[in-house]
N, CA, C and O atoms as a CHARMM CRD file, in Angstrom:
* protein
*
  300
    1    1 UNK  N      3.37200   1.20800 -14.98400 PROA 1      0.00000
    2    1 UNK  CA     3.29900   2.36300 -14.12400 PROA 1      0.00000
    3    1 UNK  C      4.44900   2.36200 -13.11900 PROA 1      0.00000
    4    1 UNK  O      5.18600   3.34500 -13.04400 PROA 1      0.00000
    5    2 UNK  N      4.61100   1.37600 -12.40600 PROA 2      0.00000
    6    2 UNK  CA     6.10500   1.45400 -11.87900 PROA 2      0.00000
    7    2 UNK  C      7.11500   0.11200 -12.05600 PROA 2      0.00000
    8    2 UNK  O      6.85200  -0.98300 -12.55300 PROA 2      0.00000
    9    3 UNK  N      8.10400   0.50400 -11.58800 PROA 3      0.00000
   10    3 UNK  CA     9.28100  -0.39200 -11.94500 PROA 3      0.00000
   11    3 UNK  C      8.88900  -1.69900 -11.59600 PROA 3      0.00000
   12    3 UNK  O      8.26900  -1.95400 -10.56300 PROA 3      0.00000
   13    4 UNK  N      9.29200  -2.67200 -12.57200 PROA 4      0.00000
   14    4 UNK  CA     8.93400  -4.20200 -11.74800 PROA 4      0.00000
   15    4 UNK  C      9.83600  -4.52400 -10.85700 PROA 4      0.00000
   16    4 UNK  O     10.85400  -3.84300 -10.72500 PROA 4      0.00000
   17    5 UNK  N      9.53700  -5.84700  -9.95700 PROA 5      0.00000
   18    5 UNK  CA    10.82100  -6.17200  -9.15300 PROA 5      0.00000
   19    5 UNK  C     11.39300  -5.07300  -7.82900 PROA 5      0.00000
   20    5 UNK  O     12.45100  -5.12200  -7.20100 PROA 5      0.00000
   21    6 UNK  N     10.23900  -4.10600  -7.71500 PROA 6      0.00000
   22    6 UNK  CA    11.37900  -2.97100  -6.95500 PROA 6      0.00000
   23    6 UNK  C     10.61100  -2.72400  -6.25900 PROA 6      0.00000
   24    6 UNK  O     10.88600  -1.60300  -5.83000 PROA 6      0.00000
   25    7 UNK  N      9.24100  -3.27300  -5.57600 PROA 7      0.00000
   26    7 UNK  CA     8.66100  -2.93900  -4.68900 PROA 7      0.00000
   27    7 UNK  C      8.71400  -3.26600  -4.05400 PROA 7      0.00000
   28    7 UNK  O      8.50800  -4.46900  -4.21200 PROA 7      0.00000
   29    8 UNK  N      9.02700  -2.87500  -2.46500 PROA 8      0.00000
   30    8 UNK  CA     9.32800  -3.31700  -0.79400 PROA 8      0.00000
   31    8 UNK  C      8.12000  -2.89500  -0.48600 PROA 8      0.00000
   32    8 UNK  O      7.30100  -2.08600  -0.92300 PROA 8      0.00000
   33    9 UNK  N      8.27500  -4.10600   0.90300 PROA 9      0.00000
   34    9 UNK  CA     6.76600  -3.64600   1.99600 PROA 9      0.00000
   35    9 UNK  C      7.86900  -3.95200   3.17400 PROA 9      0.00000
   36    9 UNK  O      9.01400  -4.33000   2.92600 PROA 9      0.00000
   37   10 UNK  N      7.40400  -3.75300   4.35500 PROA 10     0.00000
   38   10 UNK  CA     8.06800  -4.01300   5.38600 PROA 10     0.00000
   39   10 UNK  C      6.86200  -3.94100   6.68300 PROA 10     0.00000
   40   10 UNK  O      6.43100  -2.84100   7.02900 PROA 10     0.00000
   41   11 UNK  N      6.40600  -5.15300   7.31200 PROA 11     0.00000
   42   11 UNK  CA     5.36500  -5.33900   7.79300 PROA 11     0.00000
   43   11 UNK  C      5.65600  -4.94500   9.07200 PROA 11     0.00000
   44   11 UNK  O      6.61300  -5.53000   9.57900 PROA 11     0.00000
   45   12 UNK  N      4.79200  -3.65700  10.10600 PROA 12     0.00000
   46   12 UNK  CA     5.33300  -3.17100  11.40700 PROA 12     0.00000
   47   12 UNK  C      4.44900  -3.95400  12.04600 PROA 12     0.00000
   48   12 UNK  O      4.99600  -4.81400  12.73600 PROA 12     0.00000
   49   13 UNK  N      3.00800  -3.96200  12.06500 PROA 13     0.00000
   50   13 UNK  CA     2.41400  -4.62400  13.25000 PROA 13     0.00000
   51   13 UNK  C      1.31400  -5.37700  12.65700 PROA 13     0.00000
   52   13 UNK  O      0.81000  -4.87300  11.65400 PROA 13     0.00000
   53   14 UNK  N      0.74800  -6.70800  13.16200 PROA 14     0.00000
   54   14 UNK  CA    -0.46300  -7.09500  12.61700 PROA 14     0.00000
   55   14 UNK  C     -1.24200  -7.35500  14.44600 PROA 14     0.00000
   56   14 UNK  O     -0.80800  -7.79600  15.51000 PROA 14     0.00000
   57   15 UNK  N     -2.48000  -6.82600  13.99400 PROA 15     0.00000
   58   15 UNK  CA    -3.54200  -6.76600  14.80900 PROA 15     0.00000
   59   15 UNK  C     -4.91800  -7.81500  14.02600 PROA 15     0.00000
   60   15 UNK  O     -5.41900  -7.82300  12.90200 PROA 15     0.00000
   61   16 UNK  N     -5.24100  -8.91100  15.75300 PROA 16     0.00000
   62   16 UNK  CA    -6.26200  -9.79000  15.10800 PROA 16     0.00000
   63   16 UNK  C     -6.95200  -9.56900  16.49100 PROA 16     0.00000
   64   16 UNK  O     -6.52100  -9.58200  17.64400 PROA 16     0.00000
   65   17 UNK  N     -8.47900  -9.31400  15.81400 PROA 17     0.00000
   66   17 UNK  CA    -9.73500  -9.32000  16.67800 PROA 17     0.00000
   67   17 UNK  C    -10.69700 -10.39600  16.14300 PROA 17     0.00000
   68   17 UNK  O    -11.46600 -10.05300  15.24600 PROA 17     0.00000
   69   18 UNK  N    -10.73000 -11.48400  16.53400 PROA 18     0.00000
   70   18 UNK  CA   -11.95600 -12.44600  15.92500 PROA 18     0.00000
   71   18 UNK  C    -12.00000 -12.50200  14.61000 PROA 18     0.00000
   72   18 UNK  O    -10.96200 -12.98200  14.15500 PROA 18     0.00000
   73   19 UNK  N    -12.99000 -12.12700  13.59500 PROA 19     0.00000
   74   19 UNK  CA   -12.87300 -12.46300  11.98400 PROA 19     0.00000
   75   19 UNK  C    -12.25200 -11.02800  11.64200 PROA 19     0.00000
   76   19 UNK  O    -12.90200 -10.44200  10.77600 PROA 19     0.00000
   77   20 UNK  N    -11.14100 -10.33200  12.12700 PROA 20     0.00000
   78   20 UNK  CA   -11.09900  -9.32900  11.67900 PROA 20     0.00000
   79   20 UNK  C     -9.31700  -9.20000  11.73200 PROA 20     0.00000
   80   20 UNK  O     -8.72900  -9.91600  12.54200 PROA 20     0.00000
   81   21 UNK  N     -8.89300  -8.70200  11.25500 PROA 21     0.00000
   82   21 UNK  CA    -7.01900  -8.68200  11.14100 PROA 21     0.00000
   83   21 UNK  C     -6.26100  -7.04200  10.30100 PROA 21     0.00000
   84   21 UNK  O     -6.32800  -6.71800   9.11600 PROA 21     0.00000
   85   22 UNK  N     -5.82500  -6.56100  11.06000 PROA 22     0.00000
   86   22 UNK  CA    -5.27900  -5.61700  10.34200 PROA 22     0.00000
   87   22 UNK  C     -3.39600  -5.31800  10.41400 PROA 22     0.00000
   88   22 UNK  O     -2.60600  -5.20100  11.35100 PROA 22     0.00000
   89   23 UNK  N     -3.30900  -5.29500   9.47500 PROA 23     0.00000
   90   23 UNK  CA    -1.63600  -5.03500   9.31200 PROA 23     0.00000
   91   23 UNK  C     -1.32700  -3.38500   8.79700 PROA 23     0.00000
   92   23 UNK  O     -1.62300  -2.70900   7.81200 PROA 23     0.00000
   93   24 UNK  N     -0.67100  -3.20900   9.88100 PROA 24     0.00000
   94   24 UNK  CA     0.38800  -2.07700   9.12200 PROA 24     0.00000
   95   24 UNK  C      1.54500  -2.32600   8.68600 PROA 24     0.00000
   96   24 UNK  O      2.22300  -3.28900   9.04400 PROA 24     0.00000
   97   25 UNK  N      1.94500  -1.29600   7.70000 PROA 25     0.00000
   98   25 UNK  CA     2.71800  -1.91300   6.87600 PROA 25     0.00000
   99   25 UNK  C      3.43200  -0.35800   6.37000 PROA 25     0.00000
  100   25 UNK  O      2.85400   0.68800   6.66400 PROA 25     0.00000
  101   26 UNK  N      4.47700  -0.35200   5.74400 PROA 26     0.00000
  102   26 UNK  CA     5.15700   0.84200   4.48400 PROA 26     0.00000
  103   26 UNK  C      5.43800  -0.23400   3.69200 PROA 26     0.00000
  104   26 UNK  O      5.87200  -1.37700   3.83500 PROA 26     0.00000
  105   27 UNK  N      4.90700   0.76800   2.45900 PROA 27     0.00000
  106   27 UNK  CA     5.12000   0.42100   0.98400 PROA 27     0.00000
  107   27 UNK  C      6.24000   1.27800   0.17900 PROA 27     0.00000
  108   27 UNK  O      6.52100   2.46400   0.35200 PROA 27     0.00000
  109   28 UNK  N      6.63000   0.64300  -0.46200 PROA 28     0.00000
  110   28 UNK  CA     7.95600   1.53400  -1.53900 PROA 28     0.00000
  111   28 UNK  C      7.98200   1.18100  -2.84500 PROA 28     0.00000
  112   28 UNK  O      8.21900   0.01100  -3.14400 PROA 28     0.00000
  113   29 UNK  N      7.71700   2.24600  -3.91900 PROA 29     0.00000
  114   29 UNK  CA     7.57600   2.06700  -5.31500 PROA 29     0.00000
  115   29 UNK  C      8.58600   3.03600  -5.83600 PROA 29     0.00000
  116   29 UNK  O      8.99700   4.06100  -5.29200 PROA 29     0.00000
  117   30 UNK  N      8.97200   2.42000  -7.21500 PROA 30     0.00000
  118   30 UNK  CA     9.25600   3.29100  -8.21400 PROA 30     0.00000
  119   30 UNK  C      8.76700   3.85400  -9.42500 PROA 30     0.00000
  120   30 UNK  O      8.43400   2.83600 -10.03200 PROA 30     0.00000
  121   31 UNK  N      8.52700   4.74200 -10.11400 PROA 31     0.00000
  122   31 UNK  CA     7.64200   5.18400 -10.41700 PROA 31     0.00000
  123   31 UNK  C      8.36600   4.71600 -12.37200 PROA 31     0.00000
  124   31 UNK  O      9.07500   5.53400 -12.95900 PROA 31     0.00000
  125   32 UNK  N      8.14600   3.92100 -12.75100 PROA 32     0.00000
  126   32 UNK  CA     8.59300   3.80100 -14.26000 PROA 32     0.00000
  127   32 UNK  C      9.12400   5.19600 -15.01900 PROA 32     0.00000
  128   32 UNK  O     10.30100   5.54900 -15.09400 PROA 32     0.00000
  129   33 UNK  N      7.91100   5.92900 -15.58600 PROA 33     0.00000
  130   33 UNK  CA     8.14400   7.06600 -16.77300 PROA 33     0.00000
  131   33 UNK  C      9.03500   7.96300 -15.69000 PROA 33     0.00000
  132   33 UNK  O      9.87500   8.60800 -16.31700 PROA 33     0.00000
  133   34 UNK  N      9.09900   8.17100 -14.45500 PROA 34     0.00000
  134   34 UNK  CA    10.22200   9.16200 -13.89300 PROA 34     0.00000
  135   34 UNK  C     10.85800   9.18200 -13.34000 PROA 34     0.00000
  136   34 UNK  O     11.36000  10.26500 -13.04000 PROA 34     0.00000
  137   35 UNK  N     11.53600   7.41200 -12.52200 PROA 35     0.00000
  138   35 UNK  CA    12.10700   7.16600 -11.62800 PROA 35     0.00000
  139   35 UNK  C     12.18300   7.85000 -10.07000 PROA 35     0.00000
  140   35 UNK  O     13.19500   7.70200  -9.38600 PROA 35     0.00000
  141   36 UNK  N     11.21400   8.47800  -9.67200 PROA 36     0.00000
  142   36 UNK  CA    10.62200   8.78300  -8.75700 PROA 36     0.00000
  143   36 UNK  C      9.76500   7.45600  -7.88600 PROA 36     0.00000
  144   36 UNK  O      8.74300   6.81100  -8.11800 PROA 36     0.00000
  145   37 UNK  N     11.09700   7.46700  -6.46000 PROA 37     0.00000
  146   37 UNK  CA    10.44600   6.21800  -5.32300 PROA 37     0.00000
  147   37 UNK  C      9.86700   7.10100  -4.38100 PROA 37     0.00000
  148   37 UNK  O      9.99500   8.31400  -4.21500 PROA 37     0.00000
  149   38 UNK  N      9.28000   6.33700  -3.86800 PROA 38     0.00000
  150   38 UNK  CA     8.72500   7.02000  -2.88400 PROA 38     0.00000
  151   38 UNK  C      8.33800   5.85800  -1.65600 PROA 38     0.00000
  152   38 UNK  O      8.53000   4.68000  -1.95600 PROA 38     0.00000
  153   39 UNK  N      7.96100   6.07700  -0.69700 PROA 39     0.00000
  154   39 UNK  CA     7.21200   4.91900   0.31400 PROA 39     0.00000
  155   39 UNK  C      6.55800   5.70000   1.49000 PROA 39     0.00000
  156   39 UNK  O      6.80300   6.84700   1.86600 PROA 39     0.00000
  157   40 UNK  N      5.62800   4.76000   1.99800 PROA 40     0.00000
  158   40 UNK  CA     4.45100   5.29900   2.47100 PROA 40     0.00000
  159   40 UNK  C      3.99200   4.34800   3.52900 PROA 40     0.00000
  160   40 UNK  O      4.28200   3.15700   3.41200 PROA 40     0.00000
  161   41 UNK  N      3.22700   4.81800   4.66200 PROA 41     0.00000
  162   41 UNK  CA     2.38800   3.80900   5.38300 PROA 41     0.00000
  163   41 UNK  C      1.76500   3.37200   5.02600 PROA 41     0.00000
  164   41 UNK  O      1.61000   4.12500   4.06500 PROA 41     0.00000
  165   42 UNK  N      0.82300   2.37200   4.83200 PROA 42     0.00000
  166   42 UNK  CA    -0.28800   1.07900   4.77300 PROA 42     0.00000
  167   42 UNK  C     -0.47700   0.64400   5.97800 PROA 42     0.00000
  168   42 UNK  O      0.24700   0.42400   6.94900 PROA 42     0.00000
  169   43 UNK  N     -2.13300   0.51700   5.62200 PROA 43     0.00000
  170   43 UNK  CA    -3.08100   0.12800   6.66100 PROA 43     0.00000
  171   43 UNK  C     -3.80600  -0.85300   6.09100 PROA 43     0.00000
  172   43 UNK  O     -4.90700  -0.36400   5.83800 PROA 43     0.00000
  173   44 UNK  N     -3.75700  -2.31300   5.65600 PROA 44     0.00000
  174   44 UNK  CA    -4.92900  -3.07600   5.62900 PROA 44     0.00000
  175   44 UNK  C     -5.52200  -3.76400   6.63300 PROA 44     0.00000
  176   44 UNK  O     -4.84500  -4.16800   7.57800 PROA 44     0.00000
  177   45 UNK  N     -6.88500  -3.99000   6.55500 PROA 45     0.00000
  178   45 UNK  CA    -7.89400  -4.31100   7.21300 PROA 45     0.00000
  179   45 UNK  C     -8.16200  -5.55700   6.29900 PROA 45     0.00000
  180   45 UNK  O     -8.29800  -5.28200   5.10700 PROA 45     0.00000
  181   46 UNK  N     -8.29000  -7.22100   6.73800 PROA 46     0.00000
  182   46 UNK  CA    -9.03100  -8.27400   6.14500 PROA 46     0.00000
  183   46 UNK  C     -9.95500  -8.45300   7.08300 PROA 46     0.00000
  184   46 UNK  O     -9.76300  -8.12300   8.25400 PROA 46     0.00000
  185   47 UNK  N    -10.90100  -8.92200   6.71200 PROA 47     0.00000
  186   47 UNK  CA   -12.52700  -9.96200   7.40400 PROA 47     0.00000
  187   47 UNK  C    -11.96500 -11.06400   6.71300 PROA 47     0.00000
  188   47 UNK  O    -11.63100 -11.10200   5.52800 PROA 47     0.00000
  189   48 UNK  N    -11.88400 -12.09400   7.70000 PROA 48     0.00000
  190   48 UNK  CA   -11.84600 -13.98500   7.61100 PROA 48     0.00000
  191   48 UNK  C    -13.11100 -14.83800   8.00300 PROA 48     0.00000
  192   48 UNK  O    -13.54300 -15.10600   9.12500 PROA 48     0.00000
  193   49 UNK  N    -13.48000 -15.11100   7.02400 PROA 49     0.00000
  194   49 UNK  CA   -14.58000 -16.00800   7.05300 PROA 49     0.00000
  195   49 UNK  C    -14.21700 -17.63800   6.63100 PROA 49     0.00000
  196   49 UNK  O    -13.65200 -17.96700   5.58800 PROA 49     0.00000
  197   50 UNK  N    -14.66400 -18.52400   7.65700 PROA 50     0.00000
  198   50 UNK  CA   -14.33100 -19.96600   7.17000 PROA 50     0.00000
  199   50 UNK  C    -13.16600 -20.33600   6.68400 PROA 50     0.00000
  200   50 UNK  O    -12.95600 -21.29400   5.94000 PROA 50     0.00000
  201   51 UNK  N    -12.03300 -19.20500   7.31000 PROA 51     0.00000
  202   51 UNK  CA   -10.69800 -19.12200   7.04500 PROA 51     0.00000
  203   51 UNK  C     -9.92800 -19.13500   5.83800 PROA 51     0.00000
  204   51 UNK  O     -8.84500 -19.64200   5.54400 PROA 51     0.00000
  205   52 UNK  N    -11.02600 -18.23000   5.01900 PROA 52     0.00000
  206   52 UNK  CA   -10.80000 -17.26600   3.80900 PROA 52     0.00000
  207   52 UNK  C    -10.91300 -15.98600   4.02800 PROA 52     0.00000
  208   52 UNK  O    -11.68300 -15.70600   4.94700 PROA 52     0.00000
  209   53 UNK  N    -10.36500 -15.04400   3.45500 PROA 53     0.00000
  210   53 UNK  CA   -10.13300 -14.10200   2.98100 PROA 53     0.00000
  211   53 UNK  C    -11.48400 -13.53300   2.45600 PROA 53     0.00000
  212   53 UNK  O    -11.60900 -13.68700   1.24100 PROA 53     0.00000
  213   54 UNK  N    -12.45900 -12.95400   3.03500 PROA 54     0.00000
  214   54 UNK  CA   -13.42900 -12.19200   2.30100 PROA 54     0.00000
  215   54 UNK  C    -13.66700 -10.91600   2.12400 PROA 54     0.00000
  216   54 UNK  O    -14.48700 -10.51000   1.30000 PROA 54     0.00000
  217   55 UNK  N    -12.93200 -10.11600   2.92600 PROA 55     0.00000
  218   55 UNK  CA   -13.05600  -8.98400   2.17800 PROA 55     0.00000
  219   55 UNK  C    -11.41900  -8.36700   2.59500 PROA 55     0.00000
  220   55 UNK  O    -10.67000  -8.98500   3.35200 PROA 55     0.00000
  221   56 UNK  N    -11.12700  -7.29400   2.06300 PROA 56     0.00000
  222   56 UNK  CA    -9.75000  -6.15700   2.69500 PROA 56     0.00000
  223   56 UNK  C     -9.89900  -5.24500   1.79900 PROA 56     0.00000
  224   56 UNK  O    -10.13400  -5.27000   0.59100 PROA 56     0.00000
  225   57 UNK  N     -9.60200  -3.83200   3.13600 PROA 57     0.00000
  226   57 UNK  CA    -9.63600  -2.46500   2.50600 PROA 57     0.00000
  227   57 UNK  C     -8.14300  -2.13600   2.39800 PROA 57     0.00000
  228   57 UNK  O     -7.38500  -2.57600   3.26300 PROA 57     0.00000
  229   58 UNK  N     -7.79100  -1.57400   1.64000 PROA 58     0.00000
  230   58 UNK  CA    -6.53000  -0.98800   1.96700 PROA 58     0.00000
  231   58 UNK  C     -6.49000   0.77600   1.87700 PROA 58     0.00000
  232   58 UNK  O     -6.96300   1.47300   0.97900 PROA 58     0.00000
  233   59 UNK  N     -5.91300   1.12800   2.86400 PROA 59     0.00000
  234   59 UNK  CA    -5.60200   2.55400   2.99500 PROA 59     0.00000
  235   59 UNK  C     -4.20600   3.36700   3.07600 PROA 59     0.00000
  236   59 UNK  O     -3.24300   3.34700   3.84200 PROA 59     0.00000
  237   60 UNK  N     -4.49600   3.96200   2.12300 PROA 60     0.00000
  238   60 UNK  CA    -2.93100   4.35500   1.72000 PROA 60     0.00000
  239   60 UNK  C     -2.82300   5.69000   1.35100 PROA 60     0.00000
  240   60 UNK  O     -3.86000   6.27600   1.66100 PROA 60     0.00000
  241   61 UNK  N     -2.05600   6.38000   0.85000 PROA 61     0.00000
  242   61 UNK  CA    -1.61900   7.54100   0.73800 PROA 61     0.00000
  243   61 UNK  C     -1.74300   8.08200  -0.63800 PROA 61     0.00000
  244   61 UNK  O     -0.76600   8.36700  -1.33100 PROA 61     0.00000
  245   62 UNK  N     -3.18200   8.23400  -1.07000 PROA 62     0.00000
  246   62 UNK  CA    -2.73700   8.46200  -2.55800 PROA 62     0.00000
  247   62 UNK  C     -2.40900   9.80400  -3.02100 PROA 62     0.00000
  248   62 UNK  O     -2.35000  10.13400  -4.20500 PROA 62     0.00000
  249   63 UNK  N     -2.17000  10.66300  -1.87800 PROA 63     0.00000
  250   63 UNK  CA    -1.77600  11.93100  -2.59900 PROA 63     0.00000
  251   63 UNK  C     -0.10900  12.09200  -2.89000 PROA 63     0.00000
  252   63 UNK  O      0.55900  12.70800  -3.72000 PROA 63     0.00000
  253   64 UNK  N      0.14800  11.32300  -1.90600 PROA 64     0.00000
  254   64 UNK  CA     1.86600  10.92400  -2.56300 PROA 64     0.00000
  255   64 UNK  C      1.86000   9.99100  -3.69400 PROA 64     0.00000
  256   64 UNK  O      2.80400  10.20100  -4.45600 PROA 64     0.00000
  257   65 UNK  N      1.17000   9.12500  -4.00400 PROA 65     0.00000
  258   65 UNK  CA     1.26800   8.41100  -5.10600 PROA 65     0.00000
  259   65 UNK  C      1.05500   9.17100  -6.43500 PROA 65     0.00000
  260   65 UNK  O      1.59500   8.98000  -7.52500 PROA 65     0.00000
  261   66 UNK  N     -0.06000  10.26800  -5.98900 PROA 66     0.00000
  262   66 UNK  CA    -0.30500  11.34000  -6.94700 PROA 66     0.00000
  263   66 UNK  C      0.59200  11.96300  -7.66800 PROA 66     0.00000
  264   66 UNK  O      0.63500  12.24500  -8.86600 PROA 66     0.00000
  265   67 UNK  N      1.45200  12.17700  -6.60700 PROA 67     0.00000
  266   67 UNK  CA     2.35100  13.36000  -6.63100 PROA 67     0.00000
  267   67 UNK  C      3.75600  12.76500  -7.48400 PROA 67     0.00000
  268   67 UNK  O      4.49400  13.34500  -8.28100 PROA 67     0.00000
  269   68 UNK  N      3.78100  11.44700  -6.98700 PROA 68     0.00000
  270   68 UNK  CA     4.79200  10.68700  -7.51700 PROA 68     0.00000
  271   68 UNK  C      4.90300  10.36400  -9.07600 PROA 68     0.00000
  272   68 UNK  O      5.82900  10.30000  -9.88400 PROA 68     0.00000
  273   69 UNK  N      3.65700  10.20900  -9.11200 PROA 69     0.00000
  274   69 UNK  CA     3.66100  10.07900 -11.05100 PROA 69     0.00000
  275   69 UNK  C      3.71700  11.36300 -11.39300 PROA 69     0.00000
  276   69 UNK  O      3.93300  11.69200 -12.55900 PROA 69     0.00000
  277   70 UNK  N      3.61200  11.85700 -10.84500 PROA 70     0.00000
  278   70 UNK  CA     4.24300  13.72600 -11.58000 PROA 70     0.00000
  279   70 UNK  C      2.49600  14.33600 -11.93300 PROA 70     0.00000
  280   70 UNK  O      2.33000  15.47600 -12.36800 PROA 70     0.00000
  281   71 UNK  N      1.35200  13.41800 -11.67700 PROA 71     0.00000
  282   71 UNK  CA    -0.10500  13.89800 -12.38300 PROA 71     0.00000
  283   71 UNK  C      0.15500  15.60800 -11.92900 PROA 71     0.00000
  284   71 UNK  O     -0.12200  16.36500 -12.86000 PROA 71     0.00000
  285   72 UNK  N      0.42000  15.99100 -11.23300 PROA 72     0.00000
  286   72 UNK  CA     0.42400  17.51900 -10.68100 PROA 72     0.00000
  287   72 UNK  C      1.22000  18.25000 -11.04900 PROA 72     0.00000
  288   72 UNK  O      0.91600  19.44300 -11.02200 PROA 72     0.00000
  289   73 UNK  N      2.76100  17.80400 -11.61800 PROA 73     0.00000
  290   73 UNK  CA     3.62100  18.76900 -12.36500 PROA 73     0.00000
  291   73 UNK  C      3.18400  19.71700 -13.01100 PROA 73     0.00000
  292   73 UNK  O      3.64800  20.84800 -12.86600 PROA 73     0.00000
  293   74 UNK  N      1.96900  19.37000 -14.05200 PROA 74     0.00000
  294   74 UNK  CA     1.54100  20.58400 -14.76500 PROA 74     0.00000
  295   74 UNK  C      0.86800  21.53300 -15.01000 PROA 74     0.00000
  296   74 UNK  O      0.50300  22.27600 -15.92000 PROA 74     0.00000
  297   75 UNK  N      0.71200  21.17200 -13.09800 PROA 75     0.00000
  298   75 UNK  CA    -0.76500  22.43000 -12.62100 PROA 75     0.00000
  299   75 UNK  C      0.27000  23.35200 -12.00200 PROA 75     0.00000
  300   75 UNK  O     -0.07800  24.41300 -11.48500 PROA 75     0.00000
């Protein structure tokens, strides 16, 4: 689905509250079948338990990602 090797993140801020940690972040992909990059903000959220990793949401932009694989070109 997208190019290997060609994805950037670039980490702006990480925020820690007790078992809780969130990073913002932009992401940058290329899109394989159309060479269409694109990049975007990111928001993950982890919970640390016993100083593992137990859960993370990530929130992101999927209507640009949408848009990026072309799924909408043919509406």
């Amino acid at each position: 689905m997208f190019v290997a090797n060609r994805a950037e993140m670039s980490i702006d801020k990480i925020l820690i509250a007790g078992s809780d940690a969130v990073v913002l972040a932009h992401l940058g992909q290329t899109v394989a079948s159309n060479g269409r990059q694109f990049r975007m903000p990111v928001a993950f959220h982890f919970t640390v338990t016993d100083g593992l990793i137990t859960r993370m949401h990530l929130y992101e932009d999927t209507f640009l990602v949408v848009k990026s694989l072309g799924i909408l070109d043919s509406q």
